[in-house]
Structures are given as C-alpha cells and as structure tokens.
C-alpha positions in Angstrom: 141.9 111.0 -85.7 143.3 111.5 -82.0 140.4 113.7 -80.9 137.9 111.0 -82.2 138.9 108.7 -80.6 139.2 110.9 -77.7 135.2 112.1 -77.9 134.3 108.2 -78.7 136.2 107.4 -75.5 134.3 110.2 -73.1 130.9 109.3 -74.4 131.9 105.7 -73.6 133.0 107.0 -70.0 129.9 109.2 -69.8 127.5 106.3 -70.5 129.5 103.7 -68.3 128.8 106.4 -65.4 125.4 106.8 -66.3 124.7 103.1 -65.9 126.6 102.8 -62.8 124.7 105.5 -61.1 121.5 103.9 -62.3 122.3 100.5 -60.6 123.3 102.8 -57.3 119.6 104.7 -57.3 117.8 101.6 -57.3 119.4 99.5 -54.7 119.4 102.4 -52.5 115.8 102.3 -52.8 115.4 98.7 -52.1 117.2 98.4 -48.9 114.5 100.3 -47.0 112.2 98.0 -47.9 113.9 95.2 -46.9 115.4 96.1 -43.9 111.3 96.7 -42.2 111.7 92.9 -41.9 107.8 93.0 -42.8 107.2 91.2 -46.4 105.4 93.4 -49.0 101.5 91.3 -49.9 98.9 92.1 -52.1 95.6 93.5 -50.5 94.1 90.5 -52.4 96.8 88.0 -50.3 96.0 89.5 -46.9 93.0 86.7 -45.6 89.6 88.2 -44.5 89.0 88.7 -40.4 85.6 88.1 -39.3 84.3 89.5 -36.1 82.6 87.5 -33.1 80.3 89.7 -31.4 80.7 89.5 -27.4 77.3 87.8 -26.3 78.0 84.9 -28.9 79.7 81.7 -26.9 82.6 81.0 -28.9 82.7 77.1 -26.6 79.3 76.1 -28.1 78.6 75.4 -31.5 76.1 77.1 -32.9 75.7 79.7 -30.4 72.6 79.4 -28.9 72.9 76.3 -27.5 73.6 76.8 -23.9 70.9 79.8 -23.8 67.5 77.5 -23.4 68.1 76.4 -19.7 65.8 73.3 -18.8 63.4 74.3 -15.6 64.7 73.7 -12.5 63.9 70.3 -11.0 63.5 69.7 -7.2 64.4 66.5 -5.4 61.7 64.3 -3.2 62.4 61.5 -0.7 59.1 59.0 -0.1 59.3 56.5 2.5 60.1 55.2 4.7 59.4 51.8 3.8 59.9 48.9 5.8 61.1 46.1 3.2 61.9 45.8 -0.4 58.6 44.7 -1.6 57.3 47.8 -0.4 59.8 50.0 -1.4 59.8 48.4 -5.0 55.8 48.9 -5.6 56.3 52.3 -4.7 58.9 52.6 -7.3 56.7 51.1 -9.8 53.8 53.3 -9.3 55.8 55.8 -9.8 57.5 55.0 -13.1 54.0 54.6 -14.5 53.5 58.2 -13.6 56.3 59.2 -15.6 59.1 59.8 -13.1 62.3 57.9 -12.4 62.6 56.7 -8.6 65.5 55.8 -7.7 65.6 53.7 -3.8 68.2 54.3 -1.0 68.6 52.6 1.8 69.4 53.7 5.4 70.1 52.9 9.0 66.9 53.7 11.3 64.0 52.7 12.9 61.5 50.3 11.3 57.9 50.6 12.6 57.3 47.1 13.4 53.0 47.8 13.7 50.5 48.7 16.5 51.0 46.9 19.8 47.9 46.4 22.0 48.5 45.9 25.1 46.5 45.8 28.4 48.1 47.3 31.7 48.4 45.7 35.0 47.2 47.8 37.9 49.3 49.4 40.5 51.5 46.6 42.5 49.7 44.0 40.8 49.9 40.0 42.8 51.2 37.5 40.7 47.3 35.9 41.2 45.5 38.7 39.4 48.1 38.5 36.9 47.6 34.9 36.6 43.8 35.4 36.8 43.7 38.1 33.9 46.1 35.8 31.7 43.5 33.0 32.5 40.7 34.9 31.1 41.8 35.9 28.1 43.2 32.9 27.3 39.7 31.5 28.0 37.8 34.0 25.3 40.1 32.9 22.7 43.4 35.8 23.0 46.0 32.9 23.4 49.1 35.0 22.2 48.5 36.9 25.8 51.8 37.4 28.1 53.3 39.2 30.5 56.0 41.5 29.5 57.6 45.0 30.5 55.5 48.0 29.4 56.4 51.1 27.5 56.6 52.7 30.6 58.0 51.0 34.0 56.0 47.9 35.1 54.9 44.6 33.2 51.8 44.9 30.9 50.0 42.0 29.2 50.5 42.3 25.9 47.2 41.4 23.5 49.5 41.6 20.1 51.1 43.2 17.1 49.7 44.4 14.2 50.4 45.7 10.8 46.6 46.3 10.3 44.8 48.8 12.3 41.0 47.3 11.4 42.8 43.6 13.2 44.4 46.3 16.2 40.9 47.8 16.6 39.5 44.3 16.3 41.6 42.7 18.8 40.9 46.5 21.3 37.4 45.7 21.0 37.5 42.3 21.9 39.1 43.1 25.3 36.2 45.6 26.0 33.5 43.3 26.3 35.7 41.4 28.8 35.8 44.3 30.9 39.6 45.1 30.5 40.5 48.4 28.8 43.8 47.8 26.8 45.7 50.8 25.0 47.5 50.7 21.6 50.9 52.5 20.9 53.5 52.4 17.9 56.4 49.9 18.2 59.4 50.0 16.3 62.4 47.7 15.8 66.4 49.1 14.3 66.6 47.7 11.0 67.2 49.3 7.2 64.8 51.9 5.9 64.2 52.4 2.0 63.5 55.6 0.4 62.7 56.7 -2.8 64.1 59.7 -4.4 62.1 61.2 -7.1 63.2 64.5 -9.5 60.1 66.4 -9.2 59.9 69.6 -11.5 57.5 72.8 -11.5 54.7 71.5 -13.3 54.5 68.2 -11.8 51.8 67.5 -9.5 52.8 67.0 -5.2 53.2 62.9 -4.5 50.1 61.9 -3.0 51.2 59.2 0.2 48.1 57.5 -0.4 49.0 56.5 -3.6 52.1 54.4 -3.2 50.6 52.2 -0.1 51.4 48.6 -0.8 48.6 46.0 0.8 45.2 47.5 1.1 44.8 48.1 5.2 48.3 47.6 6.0 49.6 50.4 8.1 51.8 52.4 6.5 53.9 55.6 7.7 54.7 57.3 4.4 56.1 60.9 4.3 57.3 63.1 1.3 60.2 64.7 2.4 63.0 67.3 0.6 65.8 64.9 -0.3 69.3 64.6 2.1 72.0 67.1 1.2 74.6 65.0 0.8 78.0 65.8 3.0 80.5 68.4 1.9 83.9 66.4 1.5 86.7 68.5 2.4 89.4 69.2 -0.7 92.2 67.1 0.1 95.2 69.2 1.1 98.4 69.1 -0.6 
C-alpha cells in the first residue's frame, strides 16, 4: 500500500512539473513580443498609402488647376485729357469696345488751345501799337490787346482757341489786313486725366482718333505704357 501511494504521489509531482514548465515556455515567449513596444496588426488593419506623383500640386484641387495660365495682359495709359467730360467719353467708348478703363488723375500741364497772336516790330512806339490795335479793332477783332509775348517783348494777341478751323480762321483774317500773326501752343497747370486700359495680345492698338470728344476740338491724345508705380521700401524692424 506504501509504495502506491508513493508511485500515485510522483506521477502527481511529475505532472504538477510538467504544467509548471509549460506556463514557463510560453510566457518566455511572450515577453519578446511585448517588450518591441510596436503592437502586432493584421495586414488587413494596416490602412492603404496612396502615392502623389511629384508634378501633381498637392495646394490645388484637382490638380490641374493652376497649369492653364491666362495670356499675359499689358497696361495702356490714354490722355491726357483736359476735363472730366472728356476723360469720361473716352471711358465710355472704350467700355463699348469691350475693355474696362479705369481714369487717374494727375498734376501737369493742361493745354489750354492755340493762341494767335500777332508780333510787334523791333522797339515798337506806343503809336503804332495804338495804330495796329485800332485797326483790328476796326475789321471786327475786338478781343485784340497788348500783352507779353512767348518770347521777350509785348505781342498783340488775336485769341485762344480750342478749334484749329476758328485759329486758322481768325490767322487768315489778319492776312488780308496786311499783318502776319503766328500761332503757338499754350498751356495752363491744372489736373490731367488718364485712362488706364488692360490691353492683351490679341487686342487691337487704341486708335487716338477714336476717343476725341467734340468734332474739331483740338485734342492732344497719346497712348502711352502705363506708370510703374513707386517701389515702397519694407519697413525696417
């Protein structure tokens, strides 16, 4: 009976053992695992990557946005012109050709019209002054005085105009007295308007002719690149 109970007792031991060095195998085995600190997924967990290829622009939906570049557009200034009214039927002959004008106004010289005027001769007495004053006055020029010249002396001055036909008109007239009067450009300080205009390269060049206000009126219209406007320094810190 002792050495039953002695055999019933190792196999009891012997499987105890067993067990215990079971339970030893596996958690050895497990540690490693663990201890990578990098969590063991499925391949079906693990979420897909897709590539971008390297001439798509990731900033623009789409892609292909930003790649059809609108033709380059140059700038125009047209003027000057003397007064709003001017200035503003230029603009509107130019919206109706399709473009968007947009006016500026500047600080310049205005040209005020034609000035006829008739010189004096050299050391001129204040009779032949007085006796040239007297006829024109007498073949109906009554706007004729004496004032200074573009140059240095006093000329009589016949008139300004913003015509040339009524400039040529008034020249003519002083012919057939005998007198040979001159005509010159006179200008005044005052604002100037321009009009900017965005021309691009399919657009036909701005014809000057074709934004003149009053028919005959003396206009000195030029089509001109548009100002660069100053560089402002960065302030500094």
């Amino acid at each position: 009976m002792t050495v039953l109970k002695s055999i019933v007792l190792t196999l009891a031991l012997a499987n105890i053992g067993y067990f215990l060095w079971l339970r030893g195998v596996a958690r050895s085995e497990a540690v490693p695992a663990q201890a990578s600190g990098t969590p063991l997924k499925l391949a079906s967990e693990v979420p897909a990557v897709r590539a971008v290829p390297h001439d798509t622009p990731t900033d623009v939906p789409g892609g292909d946005a930003a790649s059809t570049a609108a033709p380059d557009a140059r700038c125009v200034s047209v003027g000057p012109f003397r007064d709003v009214s001017e200035a503003a039927h230029a603009a509107s002959t130019l919206r109706a050709a399709g473009h968007d004008p947009r006016q500026r106004v500047v600080d310049g010289e205005v040209w005020a019209g034609v000035w006829v005027y008739l010189p004096l001769p050299p050391a001129a007495s204040r009779a032949v002054t007085d006796q040239m004053l007297a006829k024109l006055k007498a073949n109906g020029i009554e706007d004729a005085l004496e004032m200074p010249g573009p140059a240095e002396g006093s000329v009589i001055s016949l008139g300004l105009f913003s015509e040339q036909k009524r400039a040529q008109g008034r020249v003519a007239q002083v012919h057939t007295l005998g007198m040979k009067p001159e005509m010159t450009d006179r200008k005044r300080n005052g604002n100037l308007y321009w009009i900017d205009v965005d021309m691009m390269p399919t657009d036909s060049p701005l014809d000057p002719a074709n934004l003149q206000g009053e028919a005959g009126r003396i206009q000195r219209i030029e089509v001109n690149p548009c100002p660069v406007p100053p560089v402002v320094p960065a302030a500094q810190p």
